[in-house]
C-alpha positions as CSV (number, residue, x, y, z in Angstrom):
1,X,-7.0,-3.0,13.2
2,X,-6.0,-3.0,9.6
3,X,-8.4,-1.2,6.8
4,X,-8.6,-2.7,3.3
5,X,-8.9,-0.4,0.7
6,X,-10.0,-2.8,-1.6
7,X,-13.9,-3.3,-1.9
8,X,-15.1,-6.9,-2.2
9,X,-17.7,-7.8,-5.4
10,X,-18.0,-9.6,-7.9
11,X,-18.1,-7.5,-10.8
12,X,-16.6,-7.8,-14.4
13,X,-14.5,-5.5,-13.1
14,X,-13.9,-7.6,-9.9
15,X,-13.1,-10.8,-11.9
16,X,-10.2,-9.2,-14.0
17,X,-7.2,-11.3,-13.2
18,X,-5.1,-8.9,-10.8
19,X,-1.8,-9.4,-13.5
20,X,-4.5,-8.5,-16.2
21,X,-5.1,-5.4,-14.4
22,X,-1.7,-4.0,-13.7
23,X,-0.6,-4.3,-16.9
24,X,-3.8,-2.1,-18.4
25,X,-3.0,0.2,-15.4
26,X,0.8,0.5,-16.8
27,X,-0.1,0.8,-20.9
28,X,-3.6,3.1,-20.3
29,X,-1.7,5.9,-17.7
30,X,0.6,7.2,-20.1
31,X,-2.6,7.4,-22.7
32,X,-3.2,11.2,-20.7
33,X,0.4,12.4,-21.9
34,X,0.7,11.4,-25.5
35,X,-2.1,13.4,-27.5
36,X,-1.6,17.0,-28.1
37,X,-5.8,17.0,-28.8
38,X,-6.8,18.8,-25.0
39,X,-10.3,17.0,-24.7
40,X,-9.0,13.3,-25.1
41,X,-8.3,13.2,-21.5
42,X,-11.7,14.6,-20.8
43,X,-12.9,11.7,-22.8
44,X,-11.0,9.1,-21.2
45,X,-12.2,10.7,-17.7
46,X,-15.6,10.4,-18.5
47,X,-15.4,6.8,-20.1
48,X,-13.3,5.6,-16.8
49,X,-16.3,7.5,-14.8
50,X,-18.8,5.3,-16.5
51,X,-17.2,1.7,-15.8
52,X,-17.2,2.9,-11.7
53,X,-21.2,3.9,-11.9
54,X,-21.5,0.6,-13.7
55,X,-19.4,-1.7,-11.5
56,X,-19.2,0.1,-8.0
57,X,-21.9,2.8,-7.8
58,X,-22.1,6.3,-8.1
59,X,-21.0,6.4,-4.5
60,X,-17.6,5.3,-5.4
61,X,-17.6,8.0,-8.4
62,X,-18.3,10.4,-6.1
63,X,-15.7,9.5,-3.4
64,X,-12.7,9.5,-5.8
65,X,-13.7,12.7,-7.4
66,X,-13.8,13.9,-4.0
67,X,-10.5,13.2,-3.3
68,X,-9.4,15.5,-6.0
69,X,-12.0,18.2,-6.2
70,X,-10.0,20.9,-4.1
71,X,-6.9,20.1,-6.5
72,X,-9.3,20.6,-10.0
73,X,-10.8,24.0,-8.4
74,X,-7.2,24.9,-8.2
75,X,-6.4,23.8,-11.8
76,X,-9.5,25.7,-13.1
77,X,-8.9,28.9,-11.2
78,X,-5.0,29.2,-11.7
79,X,-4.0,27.7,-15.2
80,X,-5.6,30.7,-17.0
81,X,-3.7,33.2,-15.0
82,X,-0.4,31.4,-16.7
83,X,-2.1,30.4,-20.4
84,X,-3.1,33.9,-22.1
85,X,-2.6,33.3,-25.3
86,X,-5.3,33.2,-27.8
87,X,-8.8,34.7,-27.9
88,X,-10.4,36.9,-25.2
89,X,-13.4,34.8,-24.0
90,X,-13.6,37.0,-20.7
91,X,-12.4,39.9,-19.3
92,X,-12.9,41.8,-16.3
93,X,-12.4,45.4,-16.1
94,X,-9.9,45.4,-19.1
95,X,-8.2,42.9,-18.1
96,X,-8.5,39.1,-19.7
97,X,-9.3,36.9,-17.6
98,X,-9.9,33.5,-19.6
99,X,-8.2,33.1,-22.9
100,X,-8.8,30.2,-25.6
101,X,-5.6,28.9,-24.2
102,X,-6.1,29.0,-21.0
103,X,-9.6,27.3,-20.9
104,X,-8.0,24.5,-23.2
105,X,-4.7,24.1,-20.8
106,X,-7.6,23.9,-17.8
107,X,-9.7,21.6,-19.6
108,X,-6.4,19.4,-20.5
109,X,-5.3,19.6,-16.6
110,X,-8.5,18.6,-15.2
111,X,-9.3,15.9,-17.4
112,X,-5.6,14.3,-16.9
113,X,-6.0,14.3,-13.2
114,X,-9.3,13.6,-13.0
115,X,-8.8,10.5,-15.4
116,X,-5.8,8.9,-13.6
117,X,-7.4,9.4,-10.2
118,X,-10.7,7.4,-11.1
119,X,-8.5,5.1,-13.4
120,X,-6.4,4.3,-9.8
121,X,-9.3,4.3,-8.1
122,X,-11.3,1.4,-10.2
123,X,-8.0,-1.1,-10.0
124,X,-7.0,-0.7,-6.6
125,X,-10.8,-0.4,-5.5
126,X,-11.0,-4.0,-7.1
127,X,-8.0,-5.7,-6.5
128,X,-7.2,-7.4,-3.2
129,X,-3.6,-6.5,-2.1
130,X,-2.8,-10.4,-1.6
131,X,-3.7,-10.7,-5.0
132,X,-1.6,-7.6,-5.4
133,X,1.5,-8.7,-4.1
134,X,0.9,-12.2,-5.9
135,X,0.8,-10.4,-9.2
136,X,3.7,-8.2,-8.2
137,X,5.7,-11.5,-7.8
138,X,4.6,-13.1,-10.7
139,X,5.7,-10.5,-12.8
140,X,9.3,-10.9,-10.6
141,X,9.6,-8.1,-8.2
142,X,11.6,-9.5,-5.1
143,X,9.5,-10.4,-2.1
144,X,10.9,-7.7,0.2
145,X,9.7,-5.1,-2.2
146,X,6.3,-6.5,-2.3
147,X,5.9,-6.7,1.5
148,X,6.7,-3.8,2.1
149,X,4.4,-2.7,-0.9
150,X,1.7,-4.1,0.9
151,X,2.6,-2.9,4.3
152,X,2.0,0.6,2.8
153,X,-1.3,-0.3,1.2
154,X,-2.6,-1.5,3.9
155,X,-1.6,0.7,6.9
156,X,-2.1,4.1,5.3
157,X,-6.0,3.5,5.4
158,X,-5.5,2.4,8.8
159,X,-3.7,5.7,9.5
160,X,-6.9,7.5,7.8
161,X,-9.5,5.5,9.6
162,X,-7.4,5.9,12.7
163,X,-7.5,9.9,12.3
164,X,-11.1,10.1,11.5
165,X,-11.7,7.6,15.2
166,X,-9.7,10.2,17.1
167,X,-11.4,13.3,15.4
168,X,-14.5,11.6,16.2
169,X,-13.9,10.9,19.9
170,X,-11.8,14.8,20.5
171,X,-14.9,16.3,18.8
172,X,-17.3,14.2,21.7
173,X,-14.7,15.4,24.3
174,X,-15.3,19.0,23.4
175,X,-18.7,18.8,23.2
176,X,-20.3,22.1,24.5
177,X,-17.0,23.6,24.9
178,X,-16.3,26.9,23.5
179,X,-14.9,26.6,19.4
180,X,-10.8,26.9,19.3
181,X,-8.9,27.6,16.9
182,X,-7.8,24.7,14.0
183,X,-4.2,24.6,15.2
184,X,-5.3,24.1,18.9
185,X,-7.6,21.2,17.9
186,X,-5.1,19.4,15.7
187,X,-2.8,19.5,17.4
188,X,-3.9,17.3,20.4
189,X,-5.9,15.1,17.7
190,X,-2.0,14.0,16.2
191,X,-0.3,13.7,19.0
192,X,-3.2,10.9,19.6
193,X,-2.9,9.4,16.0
194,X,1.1,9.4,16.7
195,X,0.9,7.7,19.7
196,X,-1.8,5.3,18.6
197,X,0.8,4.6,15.4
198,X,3.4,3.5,17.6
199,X,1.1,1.3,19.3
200,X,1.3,-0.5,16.2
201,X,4.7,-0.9,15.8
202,X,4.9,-4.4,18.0
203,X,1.9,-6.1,15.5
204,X,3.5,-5.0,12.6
205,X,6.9,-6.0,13.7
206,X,5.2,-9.6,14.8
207,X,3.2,-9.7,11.2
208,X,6.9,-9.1,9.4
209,X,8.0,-11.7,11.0
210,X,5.2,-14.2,10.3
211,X,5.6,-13.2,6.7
212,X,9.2,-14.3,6.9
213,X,10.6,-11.2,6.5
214,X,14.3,-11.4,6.8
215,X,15.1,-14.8,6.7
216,X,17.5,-16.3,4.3
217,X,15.8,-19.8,4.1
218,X,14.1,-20.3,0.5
219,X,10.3,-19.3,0.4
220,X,7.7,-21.2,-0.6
221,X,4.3,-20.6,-1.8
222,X,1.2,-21.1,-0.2
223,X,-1.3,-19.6,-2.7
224,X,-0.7,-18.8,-6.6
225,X,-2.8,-17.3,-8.9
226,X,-4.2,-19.3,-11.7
227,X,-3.8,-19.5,-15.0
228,X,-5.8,-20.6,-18.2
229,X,-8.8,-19.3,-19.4
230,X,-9.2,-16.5,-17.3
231,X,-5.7,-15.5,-17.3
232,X,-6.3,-14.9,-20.9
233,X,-9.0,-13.4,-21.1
234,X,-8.6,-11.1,-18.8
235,X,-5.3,-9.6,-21.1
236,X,-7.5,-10.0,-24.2
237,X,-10.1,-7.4,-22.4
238,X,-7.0,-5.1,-21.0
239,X,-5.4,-5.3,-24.3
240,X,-8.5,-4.2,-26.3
241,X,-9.0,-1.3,-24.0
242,X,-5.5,-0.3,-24.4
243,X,-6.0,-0.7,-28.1
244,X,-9.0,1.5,-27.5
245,X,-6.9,4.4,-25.8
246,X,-3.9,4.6,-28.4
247,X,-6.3,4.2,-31.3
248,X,-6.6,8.2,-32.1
249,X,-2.7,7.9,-32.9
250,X,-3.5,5.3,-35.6
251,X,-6.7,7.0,-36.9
C-alpha cells in the first residue's frame, strides 16, 4: 500500500505545469523573510488561504491549518514572554503581560508559519510526485536524488496512514478494557507500525529496482512533460504572483 499525498482535480491550480510550480514555490518562500512590515506575512497567509477554499475546499484549509495549530498556540503564548518592549497593552497583577512588541513579533511568527505551511500545502496537494520527479529532472537534479525524493514523498504518508490502521485496530482490541496509560498504549501500537515498515522493505527494494536504481546503463525516458503553450503560461501566472509578493519593496 502506498498513499499519495497529492489530491487529483482539475483545478487552475491543478493545471499549473509542475516546473511552473516549483519555481513560484522557490521565489514566493523567501517573500515571509524579507519585509520588516510584521502584517505582510499575515497578508500573504490569508491570500494563500483563499486560493485553497477556491481550488480545494475549505476542508483542505482546515486540514493544513490543522497541522500547525498546536505550533501557532505556542507562538502566540510564548513570543510575548521574550518581546517586551514597547507599550503595555496587558498586564496582570503588575506584571506585563503583552507588549506592542510582543503582539507584533506573534503576529509576524504566526503569519510566517502559517503562510509557508498552506503555501506547501496548495503545491504539493496539487502536484503529482511523477510529475514531481519529472520537473525535478528537467531542471537537472540527478536521477538518484529524485528517486529517492520520491521514495520519501510517497512512503511517509504510508507511514501515517499505516499508524492511524494500527491505532484503529489496538483501539478495537481494547475495547471494554480498562483505559492505560499513553505510554502503555503506544507503545505496543509502534512496535506494530515498525514491524509492519519492515514488511515493506522487500516491495520497496523490488520497486528500486524496477526503477533502475543502481544500474550503470544509460536511462531513457518513458514520459516527459510538455512544453508550449502551457509551459508558458503557466511561468507567466507564477511570475506575476511573484511579482505580486515582492511588489511592496518596489512601492
Amino acid at each position: 500500500m502506498v498513499t499519495e499525498f497529492s489530491l487529483p482535480g482539475h483545478s487552475p491550480l491543478h493545471r499549473l505545469d509542475p516546473r511552473a510550480k516549483i519555481a513560484g514555490l522557490v521565489a514566493f518562500v523567501p517573500s515571509f523573510f524579507v519585509f520588516p512590515a510584521a502584517w505582510l506575512p499575515v497578508v500573504y497567509a490569508a491570500c494563500l488561504a483563499l486560493v485553497i477554499v477556491l481550488f480545494l475546499g475549505p476542508r483542505e484549509l482546515g486540514r493544513s491549518l490543522a497541522a500547525v495549530g498546536p505550533l501557532l498556540l505556542i507562538i502566540c503564548v510564548l513570543t510575548p514572554v521574550f518581546h517586551r518592549g514597547g507599550r503595555t497593552l496587558w498586564s496582570l497583577f503588575g506584571l506585563a503581560v503583552l507588549t506592542t512588541d510582543g503582539l507584533r513579533e506573534s503576529v509576524r511568527l504566526v503569519g510566517r508559519f502559517a503562510g509557508l505551511t498552506l503555501v506547501f500545502y496548495a503545491v504539493f496537494r496539487t502536484l503529482d510526485m511523477d510529475d514531481l520527479v519529472l520537473a525535478l529532472r528537467w531542471y537537472g537534479l540527478p536521477f538518484r536524488a529524485a528517486l529517492a525524493l520520491i521514495v520519501a514523498f510517497r512512503f511517509i504518508p504510508t507511514l501515517f496512514a499505516l499508524y492511524r490502521g494500527v491505532q484503529d485496530a489496538h483501539a478495537l482490541r481494547r475495547a471494554g478494557e480498562r483505559r492505560t496509560g499513553f505510554f502503555a498504549r503506544m507503545l505496543p501500537q509502534l512496535t506494530s507500525v515498525f514491524i509492519q515498515a519492515v514488511r515493506m522493505i522487500p516491495a520497496l527494494a523490488m520497486a528500486l529496482e524496477t526503477r533502475g536504481f543502481g544500474r550503470r546503463t544509460p536511462r531513457t525516458e518513458w514520459r516527459l512533460l510538455p512544453a508550449g503553450r502551457r509551459l508558458a503560461v503557466s511561468f507567466v501566472v507564477t511570475g506575476l504572483f511573484a511579482a505580486a509578493a515582492y511588489a511592496p519593496l518596489v512601492f
